[in-house]
C-alpha positions as CSV (number, residue, x, y, z in Angstrom):
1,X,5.5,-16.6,-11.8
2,X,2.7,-18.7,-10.7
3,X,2.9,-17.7,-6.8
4,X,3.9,-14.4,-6.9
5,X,2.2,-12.3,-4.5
6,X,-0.2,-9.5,-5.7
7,X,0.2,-5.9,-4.8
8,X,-2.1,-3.4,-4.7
9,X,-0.1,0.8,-4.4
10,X,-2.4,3.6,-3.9
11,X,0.0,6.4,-4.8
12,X,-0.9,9.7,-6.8
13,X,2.9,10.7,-7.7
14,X,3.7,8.7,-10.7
15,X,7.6,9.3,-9.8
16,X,6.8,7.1,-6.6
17,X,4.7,4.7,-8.7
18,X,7.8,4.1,-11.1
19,X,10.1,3.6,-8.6
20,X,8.0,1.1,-6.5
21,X,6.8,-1.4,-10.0
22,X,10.6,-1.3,-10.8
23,X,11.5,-2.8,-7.2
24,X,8.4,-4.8,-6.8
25,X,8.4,-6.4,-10.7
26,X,12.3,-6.8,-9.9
27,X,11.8,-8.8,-6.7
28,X,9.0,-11.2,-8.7
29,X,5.6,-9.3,-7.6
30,X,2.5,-8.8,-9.4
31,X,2.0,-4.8,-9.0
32,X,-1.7,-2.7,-9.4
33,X,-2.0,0.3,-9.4
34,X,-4.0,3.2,-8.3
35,X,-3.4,6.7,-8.6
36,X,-6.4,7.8,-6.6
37,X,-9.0,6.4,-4.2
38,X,-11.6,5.7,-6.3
39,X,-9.5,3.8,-8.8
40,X,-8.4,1.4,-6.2
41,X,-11.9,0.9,-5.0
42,X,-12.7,-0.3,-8.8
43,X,-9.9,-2.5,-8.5
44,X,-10.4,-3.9,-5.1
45,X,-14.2,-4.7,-6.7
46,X,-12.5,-7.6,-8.3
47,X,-9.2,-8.1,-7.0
48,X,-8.1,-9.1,-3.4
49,X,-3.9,-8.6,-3.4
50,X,-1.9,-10.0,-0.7
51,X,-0.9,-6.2,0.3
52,X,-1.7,-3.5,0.1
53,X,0.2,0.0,0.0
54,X,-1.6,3.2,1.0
55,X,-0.3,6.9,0.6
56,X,-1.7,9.1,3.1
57,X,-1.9,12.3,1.0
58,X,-3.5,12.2,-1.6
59,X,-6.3,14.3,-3.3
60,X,-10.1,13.1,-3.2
61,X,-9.4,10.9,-0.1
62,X,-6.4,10.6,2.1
63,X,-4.7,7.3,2.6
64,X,-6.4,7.2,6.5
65,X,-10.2,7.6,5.3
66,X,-9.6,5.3,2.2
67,X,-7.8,2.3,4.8
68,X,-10.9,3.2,7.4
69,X,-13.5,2.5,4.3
70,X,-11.5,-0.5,3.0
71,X,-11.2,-2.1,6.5
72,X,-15.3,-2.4,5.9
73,X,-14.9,-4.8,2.7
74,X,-15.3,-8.4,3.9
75,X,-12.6,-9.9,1.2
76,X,-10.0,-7.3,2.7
77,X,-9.9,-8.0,6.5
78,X,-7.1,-10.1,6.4
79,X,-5.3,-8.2,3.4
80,X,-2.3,-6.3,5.3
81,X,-2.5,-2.3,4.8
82,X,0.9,-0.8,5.1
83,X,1.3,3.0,4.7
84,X,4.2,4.3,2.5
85,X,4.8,7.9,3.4
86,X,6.5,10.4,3.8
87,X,4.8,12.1,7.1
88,X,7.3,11.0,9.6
89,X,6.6,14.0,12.0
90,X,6.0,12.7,16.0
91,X,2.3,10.7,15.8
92,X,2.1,9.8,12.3
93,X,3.0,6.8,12.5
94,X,0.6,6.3,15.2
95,X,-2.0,7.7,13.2
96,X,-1.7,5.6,10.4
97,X,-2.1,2.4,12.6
98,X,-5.3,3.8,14.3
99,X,-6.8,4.4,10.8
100,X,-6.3,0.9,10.8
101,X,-3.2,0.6,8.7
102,X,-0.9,-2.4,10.0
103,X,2.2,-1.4,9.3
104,X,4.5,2.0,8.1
105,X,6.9,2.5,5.8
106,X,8.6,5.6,5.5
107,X,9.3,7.5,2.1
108,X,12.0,7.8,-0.1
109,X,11.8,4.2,0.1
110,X,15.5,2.1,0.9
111,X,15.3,0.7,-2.5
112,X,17.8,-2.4,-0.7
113,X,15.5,-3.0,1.9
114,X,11.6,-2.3,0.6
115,X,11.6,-5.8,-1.3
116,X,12.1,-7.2,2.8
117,X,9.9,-5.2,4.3
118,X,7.2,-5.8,1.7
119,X,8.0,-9.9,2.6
120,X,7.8,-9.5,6.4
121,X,3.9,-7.9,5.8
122,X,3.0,-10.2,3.4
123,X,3.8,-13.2,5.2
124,X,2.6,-12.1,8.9
């Protein structure tokens, strides 16, 4: 597909990985992945998706320093940052948008809605 829309997940489970590509690929999106922070700042040296999705725990860097460092990259300050996790406790979600994440998605992921909810970010 010529136009289909480029995303980038951060996720360190490979379980979640799977089960996002098979959605995403399904719905007609190019998919990158990074299992760690530093792999998705060697991708983002070359690549600017139209989304991106950030777990918030993961080892070497959590998902609010890594969206704080990428808000810094010129190419990325229109790129939407949506965190996919599963800290749903009271202020999470409110901590994720003042680490400068624009949206939040909550795991397990509704595997009938997620292909929506990744349109609705992606064309804001």
């Amino acid at each position: 597909m010529p136009d289909s829309k480029t995303v980038l997940y951060i996720e360190d489970n490979p379980d979640n990985r799977l089960l996002v590509r098979r959605i995403l690929h399904a719905s007609g999106y190019r998919l990158l992945e990074a299992e760690h922070a530093s792999k998705a700042l060697e991708i983002l040296q070359n690549e600017t998706p139209d989304l991106i999705l950030m777990d918030i725990n993961m080892p070497e860097m959590d998902g609010y320093t890594l969206t704080a460092k990428l808000r810094r990259f010129p190419h990325l300050t229109t790129v939407p940052v949506i965190a996919l996790t599963a800290n749903v406790m009271k202020g999470d979600r409110e901590r994720t948008l003042e680490a400068g994440c624009d949206g939040y998605i909550q795991k397990p992921v509704d595997v009938d809605t997620f292909p929506e909810q990744i349109a609705k970010y992606i064309k804001r």
